[in-house]
C-alpha positions in Angstrom: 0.0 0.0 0.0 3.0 2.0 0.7 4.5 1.9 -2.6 1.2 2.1 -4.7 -0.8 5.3 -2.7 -0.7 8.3 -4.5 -2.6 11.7 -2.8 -2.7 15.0 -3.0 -4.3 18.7 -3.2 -4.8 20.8 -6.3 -3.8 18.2 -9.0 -0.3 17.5 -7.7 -0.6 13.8 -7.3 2.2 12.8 -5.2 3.3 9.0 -3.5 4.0 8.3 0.1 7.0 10.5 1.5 8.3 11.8 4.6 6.0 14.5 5.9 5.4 15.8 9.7 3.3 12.9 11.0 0.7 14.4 13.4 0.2 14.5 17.2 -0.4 10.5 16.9 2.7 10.5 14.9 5.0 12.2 17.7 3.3 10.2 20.8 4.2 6.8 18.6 8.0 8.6 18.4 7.9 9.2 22.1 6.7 6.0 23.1 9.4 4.4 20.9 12.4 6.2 22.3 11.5 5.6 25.8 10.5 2.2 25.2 14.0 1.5 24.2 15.7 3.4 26.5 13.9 1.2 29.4 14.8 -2.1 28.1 18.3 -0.5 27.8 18.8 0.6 31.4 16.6 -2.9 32.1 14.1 -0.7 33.8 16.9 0.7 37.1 14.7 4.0 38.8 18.3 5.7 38.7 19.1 5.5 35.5 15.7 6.2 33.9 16.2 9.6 36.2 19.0 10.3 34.2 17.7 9.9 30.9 14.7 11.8 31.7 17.1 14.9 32.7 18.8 14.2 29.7 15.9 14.7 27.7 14.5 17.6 29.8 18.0 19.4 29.5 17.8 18.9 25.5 14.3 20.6 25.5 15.6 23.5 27.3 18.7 24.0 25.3 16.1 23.3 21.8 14.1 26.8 22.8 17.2 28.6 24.5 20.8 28.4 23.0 20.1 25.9 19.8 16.6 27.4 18.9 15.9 24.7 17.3 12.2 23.7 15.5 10.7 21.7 12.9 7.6 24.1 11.9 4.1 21.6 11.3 3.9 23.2 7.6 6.3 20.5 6.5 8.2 23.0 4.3 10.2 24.7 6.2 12.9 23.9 9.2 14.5 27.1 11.2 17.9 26.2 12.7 19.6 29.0 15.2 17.5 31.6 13.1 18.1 30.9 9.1 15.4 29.3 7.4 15.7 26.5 4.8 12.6 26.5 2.9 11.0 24.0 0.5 14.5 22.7 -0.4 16.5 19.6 -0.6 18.6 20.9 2.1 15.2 21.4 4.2 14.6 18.3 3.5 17.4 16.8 4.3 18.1 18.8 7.2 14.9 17.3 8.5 15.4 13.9 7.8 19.3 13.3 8.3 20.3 15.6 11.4 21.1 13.9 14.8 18.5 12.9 16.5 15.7 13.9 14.0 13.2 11.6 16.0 13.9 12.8 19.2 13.5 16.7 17.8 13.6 19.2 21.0 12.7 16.4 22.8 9.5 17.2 24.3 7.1 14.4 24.2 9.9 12.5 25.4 10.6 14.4 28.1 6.8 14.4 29.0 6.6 10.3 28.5 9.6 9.7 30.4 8.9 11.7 33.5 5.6 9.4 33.9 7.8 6.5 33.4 10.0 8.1 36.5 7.1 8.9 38.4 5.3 5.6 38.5 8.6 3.9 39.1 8.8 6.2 41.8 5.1 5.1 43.0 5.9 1.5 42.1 9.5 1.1 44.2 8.1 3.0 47.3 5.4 0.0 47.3 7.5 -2.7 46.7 9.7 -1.4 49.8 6.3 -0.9 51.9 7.5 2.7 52.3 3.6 3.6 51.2 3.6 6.6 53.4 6.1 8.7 51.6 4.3 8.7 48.3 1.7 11.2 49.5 5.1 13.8 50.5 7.3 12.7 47.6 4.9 13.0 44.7 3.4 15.9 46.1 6.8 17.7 46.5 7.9 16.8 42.3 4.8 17.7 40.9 5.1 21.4 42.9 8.7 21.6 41.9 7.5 20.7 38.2 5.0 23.7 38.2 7.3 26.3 40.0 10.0 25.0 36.9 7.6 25.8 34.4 6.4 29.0 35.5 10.5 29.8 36.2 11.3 29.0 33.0 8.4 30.5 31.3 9.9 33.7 30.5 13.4 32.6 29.1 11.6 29.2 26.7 9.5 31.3 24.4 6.4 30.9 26.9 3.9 28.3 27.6 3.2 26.7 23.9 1.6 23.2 23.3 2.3 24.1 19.5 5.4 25.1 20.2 6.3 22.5 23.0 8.0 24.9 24.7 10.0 23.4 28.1 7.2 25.6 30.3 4.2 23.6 28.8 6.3 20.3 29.1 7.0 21.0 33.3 4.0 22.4 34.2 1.9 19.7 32.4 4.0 17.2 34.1 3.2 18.9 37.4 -0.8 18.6 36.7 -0.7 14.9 36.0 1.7 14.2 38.8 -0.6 15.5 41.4 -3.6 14.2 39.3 -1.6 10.8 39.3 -1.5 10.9 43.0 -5.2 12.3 43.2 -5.7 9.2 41.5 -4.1 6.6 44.0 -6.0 8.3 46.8 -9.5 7.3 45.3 -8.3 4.3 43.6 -6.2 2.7 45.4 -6.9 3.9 49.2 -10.4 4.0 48.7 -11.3 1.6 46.2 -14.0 4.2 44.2 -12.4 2.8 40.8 -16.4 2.9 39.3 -16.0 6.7 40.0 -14.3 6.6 36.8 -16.6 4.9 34.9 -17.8 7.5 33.1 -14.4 8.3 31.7 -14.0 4.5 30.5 -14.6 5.2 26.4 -11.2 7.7 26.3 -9.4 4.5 26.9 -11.5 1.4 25.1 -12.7 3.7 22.0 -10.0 6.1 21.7 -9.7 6.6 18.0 -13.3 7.8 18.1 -12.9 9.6 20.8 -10.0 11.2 18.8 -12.2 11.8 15.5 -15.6 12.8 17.0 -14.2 17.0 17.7 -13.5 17.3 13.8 -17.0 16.3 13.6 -18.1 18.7 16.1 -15.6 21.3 14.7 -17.3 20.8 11.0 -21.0 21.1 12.9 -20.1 24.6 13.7 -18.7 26.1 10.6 -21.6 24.3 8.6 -24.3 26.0 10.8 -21.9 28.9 11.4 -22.1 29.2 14.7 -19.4 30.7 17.1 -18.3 30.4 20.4 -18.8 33.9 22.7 -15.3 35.7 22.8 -15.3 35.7 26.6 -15.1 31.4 26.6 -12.4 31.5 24.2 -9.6 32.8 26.1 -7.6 32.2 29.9 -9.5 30.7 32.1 -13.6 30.5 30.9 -11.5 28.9 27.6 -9.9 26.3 29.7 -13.1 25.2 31.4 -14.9 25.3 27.9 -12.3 23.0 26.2 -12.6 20.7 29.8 -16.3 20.6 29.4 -16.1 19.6 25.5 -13.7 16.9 26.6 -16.4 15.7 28.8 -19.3 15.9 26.6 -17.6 14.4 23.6 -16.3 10.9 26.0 -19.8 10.9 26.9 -21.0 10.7 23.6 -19.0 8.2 22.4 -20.0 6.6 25.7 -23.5 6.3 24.1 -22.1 5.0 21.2 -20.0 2.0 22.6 -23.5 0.9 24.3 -25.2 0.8 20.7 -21.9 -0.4 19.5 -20.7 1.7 17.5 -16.7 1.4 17.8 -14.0 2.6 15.7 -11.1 -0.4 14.7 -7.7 -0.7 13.2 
């Protein structure tokens, strides 16, 4: 299939090449690398805490000193400030640099730390040391958020689309305390059917991924428009948490009547 698709916009027919591969594309990357670094290290706490400072310390130096990004319009790549557009040297600039996969390192950085801090959570119970969790995941997801918002102004801000090292720590600081949230009512008081409701993000994912271009192409075919005020800070925030919501529960509705997305 690889050899015989041909796509395309505006008549230029083109075969399968390299091309930026999507937000499914970079977890799949991310997944990869750290996969590969744990059966390296055979899975030792100490060393994963290195590689994961490793790959923090590349993401910092990526939107600091080396300034380096690969831009999601597949044409052009901006290397310590000169751009290289549309060009075999783009290209191949892209494709052939050191660690091309790895890139500034973010989603790596991101998937390793939750390797660390489950290790973390998973050691502490093998040694029946269950009482320090509550202090020591506490304490690293705090010092995550105050390392975000410290290196905010010096990383080009807090970016998801850029992957900036602020968005990369402070999101690491949410789910570590919502990790340990998470133990608390799971595993200390057993209320795992709390979370029922949140069950189809897992076992119908891919739908779950699809369904907001749906809802994105509702809107513009009706035209409608979301009120300025719940599209920025805060009120935007809650809006895009209470979309999240609505659209699980949807395809909720749909897994009952079983209607499921497969690869």
């Amino acid at each position: 299939m690889a050899v015989i698709y041909k796509g395309g916009e505006d008549g230029e027919v083109r075969g399968m090449e390299p091309s930026w591969w999507g937000i499914l594309g970079l977890i799949g990357w991310a997944y990869l690398v750290c996969a590969l670094i744990f059966f390296a290290v055979k899975g030792k706490l100490n060393s994963l805490i290195v590689a994961w400072i490793t790959l923090a310390a590349i993401n910092i130096l990526a939107h600091t000193i080396l300034k380096v990004n690969v831009l999601h319009d597949e044409t052009m790549v901006t290397i310590a400030g000169k751009d290289v557009t549309g060009s075999f040297l783009g290209n191949a600039i892209i494709f052939l640099k050191p660690f091309w996969i790895i890139n500034d390192a973010s989603t790596m950085t991101l998937t390793m730390g939750g390797v660390v801090i489950s290790g973390i959570y998973a050691k502490l119970v093998e040694q029946g040391k269950t009482q320090r969790i509550w202090a020591t995941l506490t304490v690293v997801g705090i010092l995550f958020l105050v390392a975000g918002f410290a290196l905010r102004p010096y990383t080009e801000g807090i970016s998801k689309i850029r992957s900036t090292p602020a968005w990369v720590f402070i999101c690491s600081g949410i789910t570590t305390l919502a990790f340990l949230m998470l133990i608390y009512v799971v595993d200390v008081k057993g209320k795992i059917n709390a979370f029922n409701w949140s069950k189809p993000a897992g076992t119908s994912t891919l739908t779950c991924y699809l369904i907001p271009y749906f809802q994105v192409f509702t809107l513009e075919l009706f035209q409608i428009n979301y009120p300025g005020v719940i599209n920025n800070g805060f009120p935007g925030l809650l809006r895009s948490f209470l979309t999240a919501v609505i659209i699980v529960l949807f395809v909720g509705l749909l897994e009952k009547k079983r209607l499921r997305l497969k690869i």
